[in-house]
N, C-alpha and C positions, 0 to 999 in steps of 0.2 A: 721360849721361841714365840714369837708373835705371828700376827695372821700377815703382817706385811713381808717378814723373814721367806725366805726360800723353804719348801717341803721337805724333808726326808726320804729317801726311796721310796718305794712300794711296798708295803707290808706284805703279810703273806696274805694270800686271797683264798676263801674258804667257799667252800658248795658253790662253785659256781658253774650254771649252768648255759645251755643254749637256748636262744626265745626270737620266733621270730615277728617281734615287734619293732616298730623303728628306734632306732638309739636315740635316748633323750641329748639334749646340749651338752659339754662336760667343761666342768670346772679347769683353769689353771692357776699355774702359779702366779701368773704374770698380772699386774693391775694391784689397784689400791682399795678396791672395796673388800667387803666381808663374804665369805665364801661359804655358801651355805647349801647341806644335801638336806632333802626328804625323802621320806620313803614315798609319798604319793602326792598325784597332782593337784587334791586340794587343799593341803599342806603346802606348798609350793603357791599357791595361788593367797594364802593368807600372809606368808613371811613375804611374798611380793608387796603386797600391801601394807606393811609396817613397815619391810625395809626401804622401799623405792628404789630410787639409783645407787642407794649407798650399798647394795646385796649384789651379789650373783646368786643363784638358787637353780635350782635343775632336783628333780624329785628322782628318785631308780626307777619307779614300776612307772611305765610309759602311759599316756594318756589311752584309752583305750582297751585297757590289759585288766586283768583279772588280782587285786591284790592280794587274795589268797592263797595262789598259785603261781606267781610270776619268779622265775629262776632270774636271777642274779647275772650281769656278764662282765667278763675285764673293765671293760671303758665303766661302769658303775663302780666296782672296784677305784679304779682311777680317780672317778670323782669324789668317793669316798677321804681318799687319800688327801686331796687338796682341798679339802674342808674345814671353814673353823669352827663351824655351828653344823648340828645334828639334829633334825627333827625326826621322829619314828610317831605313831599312834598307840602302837603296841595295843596291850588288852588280849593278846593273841590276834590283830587283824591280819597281820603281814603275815603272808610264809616264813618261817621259820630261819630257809636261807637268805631269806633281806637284812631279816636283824645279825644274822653271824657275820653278812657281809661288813655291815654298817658298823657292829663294833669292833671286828677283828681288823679291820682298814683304817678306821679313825686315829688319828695322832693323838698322845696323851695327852697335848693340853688344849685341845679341843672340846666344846662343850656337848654333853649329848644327852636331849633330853626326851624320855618317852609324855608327851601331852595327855593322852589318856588320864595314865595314873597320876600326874600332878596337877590336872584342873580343876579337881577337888575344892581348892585354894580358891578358886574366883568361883565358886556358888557352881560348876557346874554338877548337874544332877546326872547320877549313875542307876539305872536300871539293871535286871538279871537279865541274860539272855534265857529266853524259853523256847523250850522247842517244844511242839506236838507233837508226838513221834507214833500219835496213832496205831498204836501196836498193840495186841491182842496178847502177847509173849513178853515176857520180860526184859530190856534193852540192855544190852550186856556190854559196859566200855571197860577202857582201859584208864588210868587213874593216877597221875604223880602230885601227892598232896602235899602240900609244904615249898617254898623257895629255894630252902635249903643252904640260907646264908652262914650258918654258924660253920657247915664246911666246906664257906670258901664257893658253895656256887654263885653262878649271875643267870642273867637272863638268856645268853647262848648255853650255857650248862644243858648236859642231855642224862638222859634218866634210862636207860636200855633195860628190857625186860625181855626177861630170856624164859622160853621153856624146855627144862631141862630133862623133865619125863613125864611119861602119862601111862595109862591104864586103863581098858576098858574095852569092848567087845569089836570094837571097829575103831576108825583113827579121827581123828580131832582137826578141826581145823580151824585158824582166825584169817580174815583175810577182808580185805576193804576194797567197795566197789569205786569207782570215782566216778565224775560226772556223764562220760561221755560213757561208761559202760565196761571201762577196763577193770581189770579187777589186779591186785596187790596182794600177795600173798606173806603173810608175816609169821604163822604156827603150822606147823604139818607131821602131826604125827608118822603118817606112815612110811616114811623113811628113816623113822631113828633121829636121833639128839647127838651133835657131833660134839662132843666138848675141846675135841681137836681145836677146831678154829672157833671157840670160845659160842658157840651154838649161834652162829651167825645164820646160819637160816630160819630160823625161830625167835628172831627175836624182833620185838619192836622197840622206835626210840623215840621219846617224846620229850619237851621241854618242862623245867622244871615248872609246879603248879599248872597242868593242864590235861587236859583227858582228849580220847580220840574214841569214836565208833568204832566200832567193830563188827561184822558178820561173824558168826561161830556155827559150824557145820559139826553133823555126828553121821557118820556113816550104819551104824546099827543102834538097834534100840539098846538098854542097858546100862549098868553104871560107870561110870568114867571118873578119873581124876588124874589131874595137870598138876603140872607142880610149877611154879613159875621162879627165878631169879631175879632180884634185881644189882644193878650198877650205879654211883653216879659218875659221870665223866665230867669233873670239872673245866677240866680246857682240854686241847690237842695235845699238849705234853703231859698233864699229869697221870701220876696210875688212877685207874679206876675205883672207888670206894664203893664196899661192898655192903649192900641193904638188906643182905638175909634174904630169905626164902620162906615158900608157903606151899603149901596144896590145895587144892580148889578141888570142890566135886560136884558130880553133876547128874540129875537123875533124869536119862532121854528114856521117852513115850514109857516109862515104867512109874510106880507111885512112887514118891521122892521120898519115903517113909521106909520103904522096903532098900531106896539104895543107899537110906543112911545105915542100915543093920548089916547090908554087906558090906559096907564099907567102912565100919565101927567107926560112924561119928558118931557121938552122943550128944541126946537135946540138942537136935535139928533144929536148925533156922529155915525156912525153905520160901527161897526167893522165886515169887512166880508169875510180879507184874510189877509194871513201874520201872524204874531207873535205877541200877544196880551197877557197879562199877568194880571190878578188880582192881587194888589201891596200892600203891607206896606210898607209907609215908617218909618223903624221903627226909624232914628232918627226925623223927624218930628212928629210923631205921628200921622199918618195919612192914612187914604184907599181912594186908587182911580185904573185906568189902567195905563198901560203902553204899547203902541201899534207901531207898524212899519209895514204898509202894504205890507210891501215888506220881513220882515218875521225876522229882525235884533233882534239882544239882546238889552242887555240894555244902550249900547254907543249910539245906534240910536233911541230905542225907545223913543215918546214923550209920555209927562203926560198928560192924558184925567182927566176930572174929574168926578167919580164912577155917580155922577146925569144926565148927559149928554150923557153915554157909552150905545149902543145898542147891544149886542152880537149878531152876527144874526144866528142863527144855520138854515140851508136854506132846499128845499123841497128834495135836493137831498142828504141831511146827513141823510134823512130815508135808516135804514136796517134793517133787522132781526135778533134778539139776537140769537149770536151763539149756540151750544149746548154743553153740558157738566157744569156739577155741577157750576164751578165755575162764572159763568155769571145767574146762578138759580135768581139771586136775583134782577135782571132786570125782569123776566118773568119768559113766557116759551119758551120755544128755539121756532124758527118760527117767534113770535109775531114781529111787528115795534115798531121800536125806532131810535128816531132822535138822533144821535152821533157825535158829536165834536171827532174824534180821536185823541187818543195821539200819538204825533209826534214820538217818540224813545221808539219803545219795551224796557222795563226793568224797574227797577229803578234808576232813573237817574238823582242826585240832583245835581248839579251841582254852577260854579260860571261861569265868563264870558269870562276866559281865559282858552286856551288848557292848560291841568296842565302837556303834556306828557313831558317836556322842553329833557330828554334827551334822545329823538327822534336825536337832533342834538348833537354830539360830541361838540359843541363849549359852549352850554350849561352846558352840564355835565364838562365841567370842569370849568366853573365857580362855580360850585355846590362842587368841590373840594376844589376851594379856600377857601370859605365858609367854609368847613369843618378842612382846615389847621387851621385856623383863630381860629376856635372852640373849637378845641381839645387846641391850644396854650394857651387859654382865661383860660380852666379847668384846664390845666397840664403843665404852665410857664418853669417847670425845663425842659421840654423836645421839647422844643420849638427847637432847632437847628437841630432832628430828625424829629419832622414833616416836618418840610420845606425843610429837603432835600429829604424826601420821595416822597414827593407832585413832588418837581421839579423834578426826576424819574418819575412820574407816568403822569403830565402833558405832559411829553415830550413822552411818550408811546401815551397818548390817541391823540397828535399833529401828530403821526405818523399812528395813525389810522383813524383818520380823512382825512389826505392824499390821506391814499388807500384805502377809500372808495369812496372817492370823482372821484377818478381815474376809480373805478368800476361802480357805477352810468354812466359817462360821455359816458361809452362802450354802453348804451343803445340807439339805435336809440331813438330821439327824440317825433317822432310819436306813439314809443311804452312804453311811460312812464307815464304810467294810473296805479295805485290802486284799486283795488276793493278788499274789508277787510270785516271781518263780527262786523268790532271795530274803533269808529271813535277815532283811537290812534295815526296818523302815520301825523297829519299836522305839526309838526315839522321837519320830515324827507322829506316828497315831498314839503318844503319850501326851506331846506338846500341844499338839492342836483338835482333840480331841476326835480323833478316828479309832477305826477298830482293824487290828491287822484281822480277818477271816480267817485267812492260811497260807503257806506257800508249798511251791510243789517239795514234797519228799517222800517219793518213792520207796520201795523195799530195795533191792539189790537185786538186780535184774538187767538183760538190756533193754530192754523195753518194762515200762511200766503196767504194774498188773492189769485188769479189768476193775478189781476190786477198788484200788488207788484211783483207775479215772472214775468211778463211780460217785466214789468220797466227795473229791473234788466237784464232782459235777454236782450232787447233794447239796455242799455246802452253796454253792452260786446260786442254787434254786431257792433253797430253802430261804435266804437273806434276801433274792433278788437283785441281785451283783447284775446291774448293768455294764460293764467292764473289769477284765482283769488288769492286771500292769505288768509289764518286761521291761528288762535294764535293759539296752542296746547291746552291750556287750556280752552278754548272756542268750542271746537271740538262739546261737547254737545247739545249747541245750533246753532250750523250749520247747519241745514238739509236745509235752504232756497237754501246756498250758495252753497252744496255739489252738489244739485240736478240740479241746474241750469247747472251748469259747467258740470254734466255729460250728458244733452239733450244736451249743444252745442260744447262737444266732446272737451274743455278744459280742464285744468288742476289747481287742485287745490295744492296750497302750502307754503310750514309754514313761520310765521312769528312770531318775539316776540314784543311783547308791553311793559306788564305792570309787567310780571314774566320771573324765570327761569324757567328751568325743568330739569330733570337729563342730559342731554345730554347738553346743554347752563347754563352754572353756573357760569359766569362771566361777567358785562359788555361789555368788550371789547368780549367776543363771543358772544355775543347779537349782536350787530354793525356788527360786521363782518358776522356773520350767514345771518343775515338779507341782506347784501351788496349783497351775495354770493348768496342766494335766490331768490331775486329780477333780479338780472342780468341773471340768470342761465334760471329762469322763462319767464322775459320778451324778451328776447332774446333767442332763443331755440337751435341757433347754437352756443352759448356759453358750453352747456352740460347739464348734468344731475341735479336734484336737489340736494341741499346738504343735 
């Protein structure tokens, strides 16, 4: 079937949710050019630019929206369907149900390409994502390590992790706070393990190769042990393939020495800082940890093995369950409870590379090439249009890259610190020579500690951060970073990351907004903000 042929029905439409953002444009059948979805609008704003009149393009996640959270809805779906070219970033940026939308709706001979991982090809440069997760206590995630091609997964493939029983003086709990302060409940001892409905209340479900944060709650001191299960589900029809199990133990406000002897592990390993993950592997079929004291992903972390692993949750991770409905289920507000915090307020599943790649102009326009390449693959006849559109448009973004390069440079060196409330911007202070400071990430709380506004305020002092920066779209959950900046008589101001918004509606004003921001900001005798 060709892109000019009539569509096929509607495939089946998966996670799809309600959002109240304005509906982007949507594709049809009808017309003669090439038919093209993104996942975001500055995706959309690049294949605009290669394609010109010869494309339609319309991105899912709407200008303005949050692309790590935005739910999916029918008329995306739709556009899905009438598509004959597929841009995604992947890297894990999109929620989860973007990408199931985008490949479970796409026609088989529809081209669909995640940019991320194949810009490798045109020189672009991949950093790790790092997070500070500033934590005194050990970060304790969740873990699916491997693709899992050999059986048959992809990139919607989901990896479910069940726990099946535990042990231990009081009940156990995982549960993830999100941005705005809700909290997600995924493990709960104290009702029982239903294996009835295959332990669907305990269980969590992540994409294959990707880890998620986690809060871990102990309601008494003493020794504990979880046992976890894992799954893979390769699609919505097949059975689930099964990854074995493990036990995990854990030694709260007790010596973690004393809970490996009750609990006949032999030759303890005992994890008690840094970054430590409970792991699938799901192409070996296998549960154990993965840990780095020193608080690394998964390039440093090493393999422990789950019989040997001591969690140590320590006397000083006792606090009091906060108050308000949504922590009810811990207690009552007041009571102690030993907590493992979760490293980054939100939901935050993620892979092990920053997926922001065009943060750096040099990036994005490998991201272009990529797209010339794509569009030529779908629509041959018009192959001599792409490529000189591109080489236009490269030669713009070579020009912008210049002068921003040249605006950066205007920054005294001393004064080239970030502080964001979105760890979006390590490709930008890698390319043009800044330093991310920090951004906000709180414990799990509805309000962020005293301790946390402290930090924060610390680190602005101690650098001399004459301004912090906010994305527009994130404006909501900023009160840590507004409030701070207004006690120490700084200035906050905007940045873009991961959207537009009616005032920035094109890459290249992205880039440049941001140059112009930054300079204007961290240099005061530069001028006003833009």
């Amino acid at each position: 079937m060709t892109r000019r042929q009539g569509t096929t029905a509607l495939a089946a439409v998966l996670v799809l949710g309600l959002t109240g953002c304005a509906a982007p444009p949507s594709l049809s059948a009808d017309g003669d050019r090439l038919r093209v979805v993104t996942t975001t609008g500055i995706l959309r704003d690049l294949v605009q630019n290669v394609g010109g009149d010869l494309v339609d393009v319309v991105s899912l996640v709407p200008d303005r929206a949050d692309t790590h959270s935005y739910e999916p809805t029918l008329r995306d779906a739709r556009n899905v369907v009438y598509a004959d070219v597929a841009f995604s970033n992947y890297a894990m940026l999109e929620e989860q149900s973007v990408i199931k939308t985008l490949d479970a709706n796409l026609r088989p001979d529809a081209v669909n390409v995640s940019l991320a991982e194949e810009a490798v090809k045109y020189a672009a440069e991949i950093i790790p994502l790092v997070e500070d997760v500033a934590l005194d206590t050990v970060w304790l995630g969740l873990r699916a390590q491997g693709r899992g091609e050999a059986r048959g997964a992809t990139r919607t493939s989901e990896v479910e992790v069940s726990a099946v029983s535990a042990t231990g003086p009081g009940s156990i709990f995982a549960y993830l706070t999100g941005s705005f302060g809700n909290t997600e409940r995924y493990i709960d001892s104290s009702d029982g393990f239903d294996a009835a409905d295959g332990y669907r209340h305990d269980s969590v479900t992540l994409p294959a190769d990707a880890h998620t944060h986690l809060s871990w709650a102990f309601t008494e001191p003493g020794a504990y042990t979880l046992t976890l299960r894992a799954r893979l589900q390769v699609d919505e029809t097949s059975r689930p393939v099964d990854l074995g199990e493990a036990r995990f133990a854990f030694a709260v406000g007790i010596d973690p020495l004393d809970a490996a002897h009750e609990l006949g592990v032999a030759d303890p390993l005992v994890l008690e800082r840094g970054h430590a993950d409970l792991t699938v592997d799901v192409d070996a079929g296998t549960l154990g940890v993965r840990y780095d004291p020193s608080g690394g992903g998964e390039h440093t972390q090493q393999t422990l093995p789950a019989d040997r692993a001591i969690v140590e949750v320590p006397a000083k991770a006792r606090a009091e369950i906060p108050a308000g409905e949504e922590f009810r289920f811990l207690g009552r507000a007041g009571q102690p409870v030993y907590q493992l915090a979760q490293a980054v307020l939100g939901k935050h599943v993620h892979g092990e590379i920053d997926p922001h790649l065009w943060q750096d102009v040099r990036n994005a326009m490998a991201y272009v090439q990529l797209i010339r390449d794509t569009l030529i693959r779908a629509d041959p006849e018009h192959a001599r249009d792409y490529t000189a559109n591109t080489d236009r448009y490269l030669a713009e973004l070579d020009a912008v890259d210049t002068d921003v390069r040249a605006e950066y440079a205007r920054i005294p060196p001393a004064d080239r610190h970030l502080v964001t409330t979105h760890d979006a911007f390590g490709y930008l202070a890698h390319a043009y020579g800044l330093e991310v400071a920090g951004f906000v990430s709180p414990n799990p709380a509805v309000e962020p500690s005293l301790a946390d506004r402290r930090r924060l305020a610390d680190t602005i002092r101690t650098l001399h951060v004459p301004a912090v920066f906010l994305e527009p779209n994130l404006a909501a959950r900023s009160s840590t970073l507004t409030d701070v900046a207004g006690d120490l008589g700084i200035r906050v101001c905007p940045i873009y990351g991961d959207t537009f918004s009616d005032t920035v509606t094109t890459y290249e004003g992205l880039v440049r907004f941001n140059a112009e921001s930054i300079l204007s900001c961290l240099t005061p005798s530069e001028g006003t903000t833009p």
